[in-house]
Backbone as a printed PyTorch tensor [residue, N CA C, xyz], in Angstrom:
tensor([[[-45.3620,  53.7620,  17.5850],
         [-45.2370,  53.5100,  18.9890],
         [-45.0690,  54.8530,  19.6880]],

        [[-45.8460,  54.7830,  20.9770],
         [-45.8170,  56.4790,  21.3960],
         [-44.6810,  55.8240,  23.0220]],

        [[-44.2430,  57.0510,  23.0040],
         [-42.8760,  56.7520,  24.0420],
         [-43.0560,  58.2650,  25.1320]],

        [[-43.3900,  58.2350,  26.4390],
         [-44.4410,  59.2440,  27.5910],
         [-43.4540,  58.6820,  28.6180]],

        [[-43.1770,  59.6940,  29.4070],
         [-43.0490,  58.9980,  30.8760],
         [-44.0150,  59.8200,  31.8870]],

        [[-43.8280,  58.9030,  33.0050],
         [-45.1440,  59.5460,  34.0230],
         [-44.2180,  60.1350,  34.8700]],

        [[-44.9820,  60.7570,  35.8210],
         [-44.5290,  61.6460,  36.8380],
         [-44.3070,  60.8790,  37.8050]],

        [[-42.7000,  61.1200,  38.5570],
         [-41.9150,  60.1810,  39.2810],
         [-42.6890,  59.8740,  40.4260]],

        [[-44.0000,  60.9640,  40.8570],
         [-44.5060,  60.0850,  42.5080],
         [-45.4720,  59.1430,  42.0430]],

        [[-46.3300,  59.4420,  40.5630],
         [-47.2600,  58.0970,  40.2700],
         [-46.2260,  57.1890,  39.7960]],

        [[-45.0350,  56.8110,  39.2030],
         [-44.3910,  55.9790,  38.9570],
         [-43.7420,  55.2390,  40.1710]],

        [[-43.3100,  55.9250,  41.6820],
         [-43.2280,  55.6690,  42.4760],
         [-44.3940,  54.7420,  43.5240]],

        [[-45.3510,  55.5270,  43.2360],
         [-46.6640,  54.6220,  43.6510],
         [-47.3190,  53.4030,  42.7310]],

        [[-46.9930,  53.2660,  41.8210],
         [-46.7170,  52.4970,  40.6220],
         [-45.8980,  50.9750,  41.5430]],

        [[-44.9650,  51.6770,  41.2540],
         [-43.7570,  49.9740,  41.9680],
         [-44.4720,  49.9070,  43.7470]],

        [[-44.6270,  50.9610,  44.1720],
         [-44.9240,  50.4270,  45.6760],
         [-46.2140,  49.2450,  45.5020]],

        [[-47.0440,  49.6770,  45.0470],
         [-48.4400,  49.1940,  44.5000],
         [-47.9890,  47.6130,  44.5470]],

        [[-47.3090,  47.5680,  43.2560],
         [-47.1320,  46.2400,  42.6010],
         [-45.5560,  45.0900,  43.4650]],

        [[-44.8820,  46.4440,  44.4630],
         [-43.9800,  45.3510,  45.5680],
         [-44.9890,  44.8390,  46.6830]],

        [[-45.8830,  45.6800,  46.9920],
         [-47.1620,  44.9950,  47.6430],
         [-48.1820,  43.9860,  47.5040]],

        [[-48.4040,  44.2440,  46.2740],
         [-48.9750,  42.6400,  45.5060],
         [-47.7670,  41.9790,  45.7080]],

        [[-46.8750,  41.4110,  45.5240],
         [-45.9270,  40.8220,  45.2450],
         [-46.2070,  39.8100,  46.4770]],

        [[-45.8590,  41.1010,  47.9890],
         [-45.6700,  40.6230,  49.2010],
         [-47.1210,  39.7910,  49.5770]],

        [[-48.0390,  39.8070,  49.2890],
         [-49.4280,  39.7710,  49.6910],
         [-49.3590,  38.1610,  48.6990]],

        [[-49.0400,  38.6930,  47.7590],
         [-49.4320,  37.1150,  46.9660],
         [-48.4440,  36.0960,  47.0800]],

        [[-46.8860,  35.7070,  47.7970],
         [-46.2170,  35.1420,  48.0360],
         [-46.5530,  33.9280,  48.9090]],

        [[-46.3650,  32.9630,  48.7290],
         [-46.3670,  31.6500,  49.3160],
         [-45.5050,  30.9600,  49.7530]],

        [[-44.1080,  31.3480,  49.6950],
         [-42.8740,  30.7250,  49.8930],
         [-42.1090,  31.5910,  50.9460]],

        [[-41.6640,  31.1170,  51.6490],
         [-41.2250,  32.4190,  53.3550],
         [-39.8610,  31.6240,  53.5300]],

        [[-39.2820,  32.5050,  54.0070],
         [-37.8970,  32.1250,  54.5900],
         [-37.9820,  32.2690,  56.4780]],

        [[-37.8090,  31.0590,  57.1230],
         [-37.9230,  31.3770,  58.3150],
         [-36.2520,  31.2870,  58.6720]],

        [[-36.2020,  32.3900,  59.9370],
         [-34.8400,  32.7560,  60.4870],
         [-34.7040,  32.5030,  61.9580]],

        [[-34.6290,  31.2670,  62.5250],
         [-35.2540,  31.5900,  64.1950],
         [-36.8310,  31.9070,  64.0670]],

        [[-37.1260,  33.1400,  65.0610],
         [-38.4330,  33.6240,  65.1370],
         [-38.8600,  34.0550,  64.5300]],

        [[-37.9390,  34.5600,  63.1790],
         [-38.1870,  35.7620,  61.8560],
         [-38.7580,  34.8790,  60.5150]],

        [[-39.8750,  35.6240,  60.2810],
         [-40.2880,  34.8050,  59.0290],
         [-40.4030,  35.9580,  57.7370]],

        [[-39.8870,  35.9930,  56.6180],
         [-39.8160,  36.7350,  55.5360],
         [-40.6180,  35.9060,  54.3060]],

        [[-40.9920,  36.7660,  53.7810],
         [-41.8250,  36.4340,  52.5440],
         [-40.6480,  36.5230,  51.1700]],

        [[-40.6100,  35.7740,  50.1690],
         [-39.9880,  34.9960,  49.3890],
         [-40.7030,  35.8460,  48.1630]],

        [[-39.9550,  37.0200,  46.9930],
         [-40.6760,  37.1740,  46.1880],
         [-40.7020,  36.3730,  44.7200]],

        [[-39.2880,  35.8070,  44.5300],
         [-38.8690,  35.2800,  43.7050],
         [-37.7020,  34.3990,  44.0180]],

        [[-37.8810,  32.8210,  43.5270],
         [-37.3820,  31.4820,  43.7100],
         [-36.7410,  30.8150,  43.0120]],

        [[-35.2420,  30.8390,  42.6980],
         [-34.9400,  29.5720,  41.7630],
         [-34.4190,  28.3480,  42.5930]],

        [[-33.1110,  27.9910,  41.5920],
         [-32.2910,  26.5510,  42.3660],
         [-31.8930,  27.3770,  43.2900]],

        [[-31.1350,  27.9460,  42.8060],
         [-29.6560,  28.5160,  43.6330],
         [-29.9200,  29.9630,  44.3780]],

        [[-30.9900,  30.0940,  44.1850],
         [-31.3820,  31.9890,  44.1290],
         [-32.7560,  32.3850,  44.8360]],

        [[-32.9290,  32.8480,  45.7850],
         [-34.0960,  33.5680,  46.0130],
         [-34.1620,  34.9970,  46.5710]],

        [[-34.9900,  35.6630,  46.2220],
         [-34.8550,  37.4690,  46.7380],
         [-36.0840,  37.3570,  46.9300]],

        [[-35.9980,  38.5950,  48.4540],
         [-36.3950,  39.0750,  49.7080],
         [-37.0070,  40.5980,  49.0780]],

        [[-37.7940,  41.3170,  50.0150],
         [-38.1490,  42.4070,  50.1100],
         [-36.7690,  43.5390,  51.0700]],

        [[-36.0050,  44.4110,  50.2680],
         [-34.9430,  44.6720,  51.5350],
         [-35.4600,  45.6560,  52.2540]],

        [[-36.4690,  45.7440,  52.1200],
         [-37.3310,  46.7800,  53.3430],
         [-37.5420,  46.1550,  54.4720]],

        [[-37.7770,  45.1470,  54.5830],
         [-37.8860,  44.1440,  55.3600],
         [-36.5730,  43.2050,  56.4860]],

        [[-35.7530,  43.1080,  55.7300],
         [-34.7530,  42.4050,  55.6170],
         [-33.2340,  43.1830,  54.9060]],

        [[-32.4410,  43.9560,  55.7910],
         [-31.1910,  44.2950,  55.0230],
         [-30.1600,  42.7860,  54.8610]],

        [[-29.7460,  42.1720,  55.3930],
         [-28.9710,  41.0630,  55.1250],
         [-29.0520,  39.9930,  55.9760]],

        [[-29.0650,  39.0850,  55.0770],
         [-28.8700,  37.8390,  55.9320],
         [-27.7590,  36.3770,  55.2650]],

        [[-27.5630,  35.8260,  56.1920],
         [-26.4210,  34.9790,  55.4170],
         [-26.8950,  33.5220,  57.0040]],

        [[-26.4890,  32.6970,  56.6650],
         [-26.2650,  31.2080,  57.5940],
         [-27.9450,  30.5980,  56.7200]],

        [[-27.7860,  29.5790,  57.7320],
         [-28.6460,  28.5880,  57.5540],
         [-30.2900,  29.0330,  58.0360]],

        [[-31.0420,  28.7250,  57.0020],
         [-32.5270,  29.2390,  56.8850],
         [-33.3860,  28.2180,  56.4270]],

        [[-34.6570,  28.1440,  57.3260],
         [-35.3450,  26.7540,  56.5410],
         [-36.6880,  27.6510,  55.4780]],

        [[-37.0790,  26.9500,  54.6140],
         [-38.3960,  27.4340,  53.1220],
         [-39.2380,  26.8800,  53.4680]],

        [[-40.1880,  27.4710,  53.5470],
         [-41.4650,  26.6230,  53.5810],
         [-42.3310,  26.7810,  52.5610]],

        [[-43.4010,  26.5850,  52.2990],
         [-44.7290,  26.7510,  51.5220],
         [-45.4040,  26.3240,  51.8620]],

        [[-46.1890,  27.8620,  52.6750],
         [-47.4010,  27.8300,  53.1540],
         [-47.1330,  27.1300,  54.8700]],

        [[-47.8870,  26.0560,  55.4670],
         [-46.7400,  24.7780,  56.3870],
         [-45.7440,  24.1550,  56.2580]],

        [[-45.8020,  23.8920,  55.1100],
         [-44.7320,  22.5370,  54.4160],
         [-43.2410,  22.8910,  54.6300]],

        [[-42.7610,  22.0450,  55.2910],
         [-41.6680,  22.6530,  55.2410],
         [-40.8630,  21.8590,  54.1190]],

        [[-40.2540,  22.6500,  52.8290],
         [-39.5560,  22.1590,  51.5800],
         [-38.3410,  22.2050,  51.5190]],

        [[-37.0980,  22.8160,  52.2880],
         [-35.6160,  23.1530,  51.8750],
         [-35.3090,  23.5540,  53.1060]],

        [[-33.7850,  22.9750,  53.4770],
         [-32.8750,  24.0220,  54.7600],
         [-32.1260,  24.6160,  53.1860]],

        [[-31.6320,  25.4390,  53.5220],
         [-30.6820,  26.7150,  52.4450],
         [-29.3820,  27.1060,  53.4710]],

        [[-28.4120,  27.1810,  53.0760],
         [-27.5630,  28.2140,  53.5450],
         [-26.8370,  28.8980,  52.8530]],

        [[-26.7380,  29.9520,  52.6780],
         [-26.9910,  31.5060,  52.2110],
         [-25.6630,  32.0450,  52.8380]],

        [[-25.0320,  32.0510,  51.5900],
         [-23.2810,  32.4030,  51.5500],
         [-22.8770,  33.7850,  51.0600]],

        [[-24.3490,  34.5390,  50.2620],
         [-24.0410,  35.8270,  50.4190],
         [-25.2680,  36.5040,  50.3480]],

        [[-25.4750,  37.7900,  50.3700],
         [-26.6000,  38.3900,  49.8680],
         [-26.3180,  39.8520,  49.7600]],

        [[-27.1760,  40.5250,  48.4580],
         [-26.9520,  41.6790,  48.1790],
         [-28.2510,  42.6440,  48.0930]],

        [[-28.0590,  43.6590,  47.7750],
         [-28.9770,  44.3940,  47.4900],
         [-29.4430,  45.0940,  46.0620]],

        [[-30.2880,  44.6770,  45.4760],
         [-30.3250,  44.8750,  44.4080],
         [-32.2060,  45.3100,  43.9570]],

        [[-31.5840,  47.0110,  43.1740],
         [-33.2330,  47.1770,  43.2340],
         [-34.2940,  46.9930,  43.9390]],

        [[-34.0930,  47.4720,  45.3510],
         [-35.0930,  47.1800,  46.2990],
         [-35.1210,  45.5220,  46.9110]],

        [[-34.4210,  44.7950,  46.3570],
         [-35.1140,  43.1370,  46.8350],
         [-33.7550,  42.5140,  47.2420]],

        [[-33.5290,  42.2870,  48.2390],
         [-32.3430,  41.6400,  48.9180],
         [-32.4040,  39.7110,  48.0350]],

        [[-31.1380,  39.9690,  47.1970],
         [-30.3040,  38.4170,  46.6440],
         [-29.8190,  38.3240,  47.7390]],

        [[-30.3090,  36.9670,  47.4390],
         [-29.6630,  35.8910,  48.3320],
         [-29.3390,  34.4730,  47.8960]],

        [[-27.3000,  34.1240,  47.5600],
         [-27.1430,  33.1750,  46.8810],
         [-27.0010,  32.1070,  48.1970]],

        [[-27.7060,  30.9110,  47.4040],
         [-27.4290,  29.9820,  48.8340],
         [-25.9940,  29.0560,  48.1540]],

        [[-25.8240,  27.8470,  49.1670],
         [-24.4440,  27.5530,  48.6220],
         [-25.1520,  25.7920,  48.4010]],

        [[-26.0460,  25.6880,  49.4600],
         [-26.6760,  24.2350,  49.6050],
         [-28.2150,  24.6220,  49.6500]],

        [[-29.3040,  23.7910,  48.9060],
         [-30.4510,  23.5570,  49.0730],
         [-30.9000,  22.0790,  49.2570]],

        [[-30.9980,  21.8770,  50.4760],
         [-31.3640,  20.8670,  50.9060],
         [-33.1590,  20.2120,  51.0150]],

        [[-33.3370,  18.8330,  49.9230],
         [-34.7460,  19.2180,  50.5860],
         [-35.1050,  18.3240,  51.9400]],

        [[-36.3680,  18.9450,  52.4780],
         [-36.5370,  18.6060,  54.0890],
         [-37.2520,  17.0110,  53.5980]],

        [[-37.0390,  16.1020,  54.8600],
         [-37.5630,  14.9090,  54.9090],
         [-38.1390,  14.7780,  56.4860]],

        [[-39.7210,  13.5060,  56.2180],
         [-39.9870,  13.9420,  57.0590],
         [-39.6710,  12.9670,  58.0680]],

        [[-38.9870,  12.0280,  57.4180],
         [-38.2060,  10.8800,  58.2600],
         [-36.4950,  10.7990,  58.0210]],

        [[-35.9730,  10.4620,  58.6820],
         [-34.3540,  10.2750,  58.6230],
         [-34.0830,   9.2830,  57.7860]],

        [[-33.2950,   9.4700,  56.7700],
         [-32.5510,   9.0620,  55.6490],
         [-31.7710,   7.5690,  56.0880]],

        [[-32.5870,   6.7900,  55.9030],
         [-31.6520,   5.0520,  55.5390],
         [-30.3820,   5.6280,  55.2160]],

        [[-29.5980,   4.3090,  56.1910],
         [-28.1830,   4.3310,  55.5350],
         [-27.7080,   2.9820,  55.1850]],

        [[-28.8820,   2.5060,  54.9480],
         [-29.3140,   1.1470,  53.8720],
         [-29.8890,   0.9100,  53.0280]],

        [[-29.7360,  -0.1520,  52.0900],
         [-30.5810,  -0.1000,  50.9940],
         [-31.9870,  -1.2110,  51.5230]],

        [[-33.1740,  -0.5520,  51.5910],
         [-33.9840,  -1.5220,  51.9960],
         [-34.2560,  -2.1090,  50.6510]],

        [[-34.6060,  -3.9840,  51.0610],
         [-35.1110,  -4.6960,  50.4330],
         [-36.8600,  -4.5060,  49.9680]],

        [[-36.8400,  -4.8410,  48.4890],
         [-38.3550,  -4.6920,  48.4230],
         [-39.2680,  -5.9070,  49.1480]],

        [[-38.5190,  -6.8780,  49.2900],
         [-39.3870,  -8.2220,  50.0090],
         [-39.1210,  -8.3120,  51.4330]],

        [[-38.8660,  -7.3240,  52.1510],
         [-38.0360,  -6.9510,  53.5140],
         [-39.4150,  -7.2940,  54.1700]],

        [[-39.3130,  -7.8300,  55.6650],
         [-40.6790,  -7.7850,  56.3900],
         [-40.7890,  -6.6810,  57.1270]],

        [[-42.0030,  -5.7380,  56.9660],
         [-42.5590,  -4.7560,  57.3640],
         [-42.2110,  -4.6990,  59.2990]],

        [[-42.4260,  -5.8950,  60.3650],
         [-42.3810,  -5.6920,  61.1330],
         [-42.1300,  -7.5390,  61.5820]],

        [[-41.1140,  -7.4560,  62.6780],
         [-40.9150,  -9.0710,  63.4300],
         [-42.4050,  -9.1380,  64.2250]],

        [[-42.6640, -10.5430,  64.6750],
         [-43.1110, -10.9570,  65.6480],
         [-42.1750, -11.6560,  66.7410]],

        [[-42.5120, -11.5930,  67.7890],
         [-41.2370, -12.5770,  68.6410],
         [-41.7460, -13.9330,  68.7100]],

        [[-41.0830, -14.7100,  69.0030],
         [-41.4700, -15.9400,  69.5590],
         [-41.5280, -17.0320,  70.7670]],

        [[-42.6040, -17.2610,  70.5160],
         [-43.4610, -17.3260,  72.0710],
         [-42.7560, -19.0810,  72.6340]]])
């Protein structure tokens, strides 16, 4: 195994290169209000930011993909780490596109009344 290192400005242009793909190929955005950030990496509990972009953020943020809107989040801390702002949320909520029964509907339930005449 041969073991080389490169010279710190092509190694530097190296990671810029490939945080740019990153940003370019992302599909998942964090909108803030009017502010929309690109999402480089996604778990349950966890997603990180570009912190070039973004030094900190914390409250309530909705996810999308692409239109869709998928999750409200709120984001109880965030750090900086290796270029990419963590961000732990505390709740991931997913979005609905109707309001949540606070009943159990019947499966033989009638779809809609008629009145009577």
């Amino acid at each position: 195994m041969t073991d080389f290192c490169l010279p710190r400005d092509v190694q530097a242009g190296l990671e810029e290169a490939h945080k740019r793909d990153q940003l370019r190929r992302a599909r998942l955005r964090v909108q803030v209000g009017d502010e929309t950030y690109p999402i480089l990496r996604f778990s349950e509990s966890v997603f990180r930011l570009d912190a070039g972009q973004v030094a900190h953020l914390r409250g309530l943020v909705d996810i999308y993909d692409g239109a869709r809107h998928l999750y409200q989040s709120l984001i109880v801390a965030s750090e900086i780490d290796n270029g990419e702002l963590v961000c732990t949320s505390k709740r991931m909520t997913a979005a609905r596109e109707t309001a949540p029964l606070d009943y159990a509907r019947e499966d033989d339930a009638p779809v809609a009344a008629l009145p009577f005449m």
